[in-house]
N, C-alpha and C positions, 0 to 999 in steps of 0.2 A: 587381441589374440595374435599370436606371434605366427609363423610357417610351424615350427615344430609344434605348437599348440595343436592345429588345424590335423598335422600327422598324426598325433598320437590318436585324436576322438577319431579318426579313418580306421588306423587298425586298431583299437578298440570295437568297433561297429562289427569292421570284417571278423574277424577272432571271436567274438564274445565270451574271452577269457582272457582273467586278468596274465595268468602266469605267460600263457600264448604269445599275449600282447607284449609283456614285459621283456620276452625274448628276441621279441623283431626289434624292438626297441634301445633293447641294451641295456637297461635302467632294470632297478632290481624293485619287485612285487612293491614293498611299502612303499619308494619311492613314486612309483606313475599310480598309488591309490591317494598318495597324497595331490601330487599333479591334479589328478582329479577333483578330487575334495577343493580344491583351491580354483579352478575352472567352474565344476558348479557353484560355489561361492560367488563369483564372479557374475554369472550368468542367473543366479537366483532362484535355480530351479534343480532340479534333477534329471541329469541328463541319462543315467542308465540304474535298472535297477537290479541287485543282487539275486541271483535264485541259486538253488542246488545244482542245473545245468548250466550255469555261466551269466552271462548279464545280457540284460533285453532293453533295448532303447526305450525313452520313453516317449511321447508324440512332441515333447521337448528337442528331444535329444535326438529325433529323426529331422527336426526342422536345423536344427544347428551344424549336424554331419554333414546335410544336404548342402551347406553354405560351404563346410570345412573343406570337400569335394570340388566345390567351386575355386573355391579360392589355390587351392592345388591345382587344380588344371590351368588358371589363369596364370597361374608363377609358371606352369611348364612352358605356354606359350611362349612368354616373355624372354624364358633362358633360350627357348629356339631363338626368338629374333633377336637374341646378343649372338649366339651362336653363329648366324648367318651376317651381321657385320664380322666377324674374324675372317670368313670365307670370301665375302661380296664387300666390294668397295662403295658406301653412301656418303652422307653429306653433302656440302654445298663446297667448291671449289670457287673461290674469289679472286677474279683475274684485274690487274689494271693494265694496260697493254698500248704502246704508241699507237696513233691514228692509223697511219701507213700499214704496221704491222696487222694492226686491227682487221684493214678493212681486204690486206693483198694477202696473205703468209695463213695469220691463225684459222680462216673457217674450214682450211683441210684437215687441220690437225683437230679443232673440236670436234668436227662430223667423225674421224677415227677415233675420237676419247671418249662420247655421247651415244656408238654403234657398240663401244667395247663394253661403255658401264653406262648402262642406260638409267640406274638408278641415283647417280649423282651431281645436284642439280648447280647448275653454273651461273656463277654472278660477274659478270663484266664487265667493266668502264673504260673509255679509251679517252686519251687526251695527249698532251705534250711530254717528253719525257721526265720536264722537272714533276710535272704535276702526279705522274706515276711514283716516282721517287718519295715524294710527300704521302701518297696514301700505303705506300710499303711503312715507312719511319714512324706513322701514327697509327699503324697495325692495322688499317683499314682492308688490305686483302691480303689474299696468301702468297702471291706472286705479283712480280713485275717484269713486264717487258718491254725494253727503253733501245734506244738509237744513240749510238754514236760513241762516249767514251764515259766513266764513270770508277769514283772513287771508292764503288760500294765494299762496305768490310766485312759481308755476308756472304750467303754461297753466290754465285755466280759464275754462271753456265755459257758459252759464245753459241749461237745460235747460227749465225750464217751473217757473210758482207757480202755486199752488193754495191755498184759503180755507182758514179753520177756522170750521168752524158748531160749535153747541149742538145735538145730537141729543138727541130724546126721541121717547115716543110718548104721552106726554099734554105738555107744556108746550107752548107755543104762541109763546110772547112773554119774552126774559128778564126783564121784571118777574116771573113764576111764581115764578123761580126761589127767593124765598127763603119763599116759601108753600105750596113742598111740602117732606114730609119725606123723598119716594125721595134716594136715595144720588146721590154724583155719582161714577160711576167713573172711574178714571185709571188708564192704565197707562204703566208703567218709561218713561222715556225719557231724553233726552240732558239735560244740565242746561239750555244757551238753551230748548228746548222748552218746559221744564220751568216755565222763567222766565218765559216770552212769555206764557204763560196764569196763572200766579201773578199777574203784574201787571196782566193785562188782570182778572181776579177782583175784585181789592183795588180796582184802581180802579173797577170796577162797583158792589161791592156794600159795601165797606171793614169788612169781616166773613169770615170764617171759614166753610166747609160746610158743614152739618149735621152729616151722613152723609158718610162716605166708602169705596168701595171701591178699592183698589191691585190691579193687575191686573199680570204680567210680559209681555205681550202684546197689542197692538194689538186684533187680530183679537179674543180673547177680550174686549175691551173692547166692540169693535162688538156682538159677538152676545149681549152682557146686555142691551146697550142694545136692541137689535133685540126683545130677548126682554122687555122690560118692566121690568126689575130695576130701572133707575136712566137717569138720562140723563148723557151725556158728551158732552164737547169731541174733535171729530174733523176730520180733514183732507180735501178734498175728494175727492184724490186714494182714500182707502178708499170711494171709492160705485159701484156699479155703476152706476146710472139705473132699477134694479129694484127698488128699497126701496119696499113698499110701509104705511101707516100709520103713516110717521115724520113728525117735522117736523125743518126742518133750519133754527135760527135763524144766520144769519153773525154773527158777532163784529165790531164795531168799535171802532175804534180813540178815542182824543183826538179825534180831526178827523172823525168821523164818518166815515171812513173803513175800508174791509173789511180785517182782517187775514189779510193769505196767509203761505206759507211757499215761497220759493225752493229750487228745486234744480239741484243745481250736476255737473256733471263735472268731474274735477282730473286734472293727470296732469303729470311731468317732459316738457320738451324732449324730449329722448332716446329719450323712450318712444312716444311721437309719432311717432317717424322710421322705426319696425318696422310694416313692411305690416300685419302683421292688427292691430295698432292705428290703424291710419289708417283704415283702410278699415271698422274699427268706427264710428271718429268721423263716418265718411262716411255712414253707415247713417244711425247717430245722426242727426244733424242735416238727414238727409232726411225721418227720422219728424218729426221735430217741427217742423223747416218746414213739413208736411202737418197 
């Protein structure tokens, strides 16, 4: 039985008259007595029966209305809760997101996206930024947010740059740098990262490190540094404003110039056009206009 099946045997029931019935319906008398005739066929029984006052269900025809009632209310249901996506933003919002970015930048703007639309659930994965870029290209989430520079042919949104200093807690000046013997730690990163301070080094110092420590981990890079071990090259973005007995030398460039690092939001057309993706970007871009 179809929705309008289910409607007709309703006002049928309520009316108990065929011509009644026919005019809420729209359909002319032989036509919904055929309707009929083809329903109880169907159903194998006799659903109402003719008298000179109009028609009287049978205990058939009371059990099947009863169903026909049901199944109407359950479609009303249903078109409220379509109703109420056009209104209210759900789904699942799929983030891959740089480490850094992950762990310093995104959790003010999700606690604002999560306060706004409590109802749409978040999937997030952080890693290096080629590796974000690979689960953008194989559709694995809706968004990307990567470090540094990028050839993407998709939307793409600038998010905010941020410096890179020389942290220590003795060096002062990078002249020091090649007068002491503490380590310089480094940790894992993407290969441009990798490269941006490889070259800004050589052209500083046209020499080699002393010491080195390799670190798989950002954070664990800061808090040696933090802790005296060695000094490292870090991004602005990892500072609370609470560091106390560091120095923070900026990095410059050729041109005397401050080296920063861009970050970026990427995302297909398409992905764009799904409410809790928009309406992320809408956050987005409210944060960091503020």
């Amino acid at each position: 039985m179809s929705l309008p099946d289910f409607q007709m045997l309703v006002i049928l029931a309520e009316e108990s008259n065929m011509r009644k019935a026919a005019e809420r319906l729209f359909v002319s008398q032989p036509a919904l007595s055929q309707r009929l005739q083809n329903m109880e066929k169907t159903w194998g029984t006799k659903l109402f029966i003719r008298t000179q006052k109009g028609l009287l269900l049978t205990p058939a025809g009371e059990i099947i209305v009863s169903y026909a009632n049901e199944m109407l209310d359950k479609q009303e249901k249903v078109q409220e809760e379509i109703q109420k996506l056009g209104s209210q933003v759900h789904g699942t919002l799929k983030i891959a997101c740089a480490s850094i970015v992950g762990q310093n930048w995104l959790p003010k703007v999700l606690k604002q996206f999560v306060n706004t639309y409590p109802t749409v659930k978040i999937s997030l994965i952080t890693g290096w930024s080629s590796e974000i870029l690979k689960s953008l290209y194989e559709g694995e989430v809706h968004i990307g947010i990567i470090r540094g520079t990028t050839d993407w042919k998709g939307s793409k949104f600038h998010l905010f740059e941020d410096s890179l200093y020389l942290v220590d807690r003795e060096i002062r000046d990078v002249g020091e740098v090649l007068k002491t013997d503490r380590p310089f730690i480094q940790f894992k990163s993407d290969s441009n990262y990798y490269q941006e301070i490889q070259n800004w080094w050589h052209r500083q110092f046209q020499t080699v490190p002393k010491r080195t420590i390799v670190v798989d981990q950002i954070e664990t890079c800061k808090q040696m540094t933090y802790n005296g071990i060695g000094y490292a090259i870090l991004p602005a973005i990892t500072f609370s404003g609470a560091e106390k007995d560091v120095y923070k030398i900026p990095l410059l460039d050729e041109y005397n110039q401050a080296i920063k690092r861009d970050t970026w939001l990427l995302g297909y057309e398409t992905a764009f056009e799904l409410p809790q993706v928009k309406a992320f970007l809408d956050i987005v871009q409210e944060y960091v206009g503020n």
